[in-house]
N, C-alpha and C positions, 0 to 999 in steps of 0.2 A: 589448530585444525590438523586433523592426521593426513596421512599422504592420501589414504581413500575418500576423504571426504573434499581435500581441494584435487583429486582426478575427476571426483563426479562437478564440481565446480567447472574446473575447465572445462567438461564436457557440455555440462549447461551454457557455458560462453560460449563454445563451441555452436550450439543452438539457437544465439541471438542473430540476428538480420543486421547489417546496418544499411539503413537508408538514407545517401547523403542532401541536401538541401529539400530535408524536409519537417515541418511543413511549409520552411519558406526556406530562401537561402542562407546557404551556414552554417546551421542546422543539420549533425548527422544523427540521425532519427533510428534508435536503439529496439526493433520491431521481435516484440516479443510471441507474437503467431507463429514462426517457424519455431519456437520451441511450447508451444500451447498444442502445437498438432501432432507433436512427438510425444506418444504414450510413456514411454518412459521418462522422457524428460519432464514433461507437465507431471509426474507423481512424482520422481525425485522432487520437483521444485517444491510441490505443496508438505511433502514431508519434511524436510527440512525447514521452510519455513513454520509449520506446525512443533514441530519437536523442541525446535527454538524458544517457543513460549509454553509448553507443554506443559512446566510445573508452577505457570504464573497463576490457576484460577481462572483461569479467562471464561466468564459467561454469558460475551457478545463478541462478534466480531462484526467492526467498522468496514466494509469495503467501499472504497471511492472510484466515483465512474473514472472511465467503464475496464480498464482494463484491473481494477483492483475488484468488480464483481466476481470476475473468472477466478482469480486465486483466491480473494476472502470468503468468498461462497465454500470452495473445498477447503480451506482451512477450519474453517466455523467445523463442517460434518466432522473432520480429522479430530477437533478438541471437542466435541459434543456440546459446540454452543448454539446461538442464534447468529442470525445476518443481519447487519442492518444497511440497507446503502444509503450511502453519501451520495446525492446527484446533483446534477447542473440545474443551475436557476430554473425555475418552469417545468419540473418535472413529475415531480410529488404533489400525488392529489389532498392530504388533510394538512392541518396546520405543522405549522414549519418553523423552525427557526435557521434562519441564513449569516454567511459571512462572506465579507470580502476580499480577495485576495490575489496576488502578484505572481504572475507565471513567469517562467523566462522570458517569453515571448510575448506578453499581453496581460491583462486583467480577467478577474472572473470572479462568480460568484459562487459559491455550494451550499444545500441546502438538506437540512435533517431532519425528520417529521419529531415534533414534540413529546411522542410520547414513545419515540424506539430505544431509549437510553434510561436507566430507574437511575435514583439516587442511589449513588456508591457502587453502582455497577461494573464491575472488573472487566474493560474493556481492550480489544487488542483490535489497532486500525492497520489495514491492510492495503499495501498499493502496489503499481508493478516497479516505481522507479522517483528515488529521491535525487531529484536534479537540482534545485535551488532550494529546497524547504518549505516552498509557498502553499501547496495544497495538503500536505502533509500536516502545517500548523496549523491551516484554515481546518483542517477535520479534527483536529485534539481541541480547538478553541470550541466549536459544538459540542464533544464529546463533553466537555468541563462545563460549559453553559447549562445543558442538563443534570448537571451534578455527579456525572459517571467517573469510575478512576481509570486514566488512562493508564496501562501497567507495561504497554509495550507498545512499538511499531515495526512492522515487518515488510521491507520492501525485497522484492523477486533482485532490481540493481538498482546498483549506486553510483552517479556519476561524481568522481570525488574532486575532481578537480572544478564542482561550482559552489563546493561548503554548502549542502545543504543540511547538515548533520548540524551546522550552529542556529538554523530556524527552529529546532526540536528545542530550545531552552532544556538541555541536557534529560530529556524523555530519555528508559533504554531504548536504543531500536536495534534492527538485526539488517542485515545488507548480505544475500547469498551473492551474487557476483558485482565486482568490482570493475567500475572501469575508469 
């Protein structure tokens, strides 16, 4: 990384909230809306995550609810793809195919409508924050289910000290801030 590129970094850390004992206690809750409300900051972030994958082909982008809507949706227009969202159980109205998976904090379910993914479709899943790896694999396991190739994953941060970069069974991904 060059010194301009980890200054707009810092700056974007700079950006994030932390919210301690949330949503339960223990829990310090990395709130990504104080840097979604800053115009500059939300376009650096979506550039950098865009440019990141910019020479991968990508002709879908995966976003998973809901804070991976906000950044996969401007990613997607950035690389001239489509969007597909990833949503919570009960959400999507045509057929679906679902998976289940382990949050830090709990269980859940996500779910991908059947026919938002072609065969061999060069795909890049988009979230705001790889904590454990649990939703991040639960959206490549749909992605793959549909026959799609997943060719990247691109999360806004990365909490590194819960490994979740070993749930991606060594997928590339991209991590702009660290923590």
């Amino acid at each position: 990384m060059t010194g301009t590129e980890t200054a707009l970094v810092d700056q974007l850390r700079a950006l994030v909230r932390d919210v301690p004992d949330f949503p339960r206690a223990g829990i310090l809750f990395r709130d990504i809306t104080s840097l979604l409300r800053d115009p500059r900051g939300f376009g650096a972030a979506v550039d950098m995550l865009a440019d990141a994958h910019s020479a991968s082909g990508v002709e879908a982008v995966v976003g998973v609810e809901s804070r991976g809507f906000i950044l996969g949706g401007a990613v997607a227009y950035r690389l001239g793809a489509g969007f597909v969202p990833v949503r919570k159980q009960g959400r999507l109205p045509a057929a679906k195919v679902s998976v289940a998976y382990q949050l830090e904090y709990g269980a859940a379910e996500l779910e991908m409508h059947t026919d938002a993914i072609a065969e061999g479709q060069r795909v890049l899943i988009v979230d705001d924050l790889l904590a454990t790896g649990g939703t991040a694999a639960a959206a490549v396991s749909l992605v793959d289910r549909l026959g799609g190739h997943v060719v990247g994953i691109a999360f806004l941060i990365e909490l590194e000290s819960l490994g979740g970069a070993a749930a991606l069974d060594g997928r590339p991904y991209t991590s702009i801030i660290r923590f």
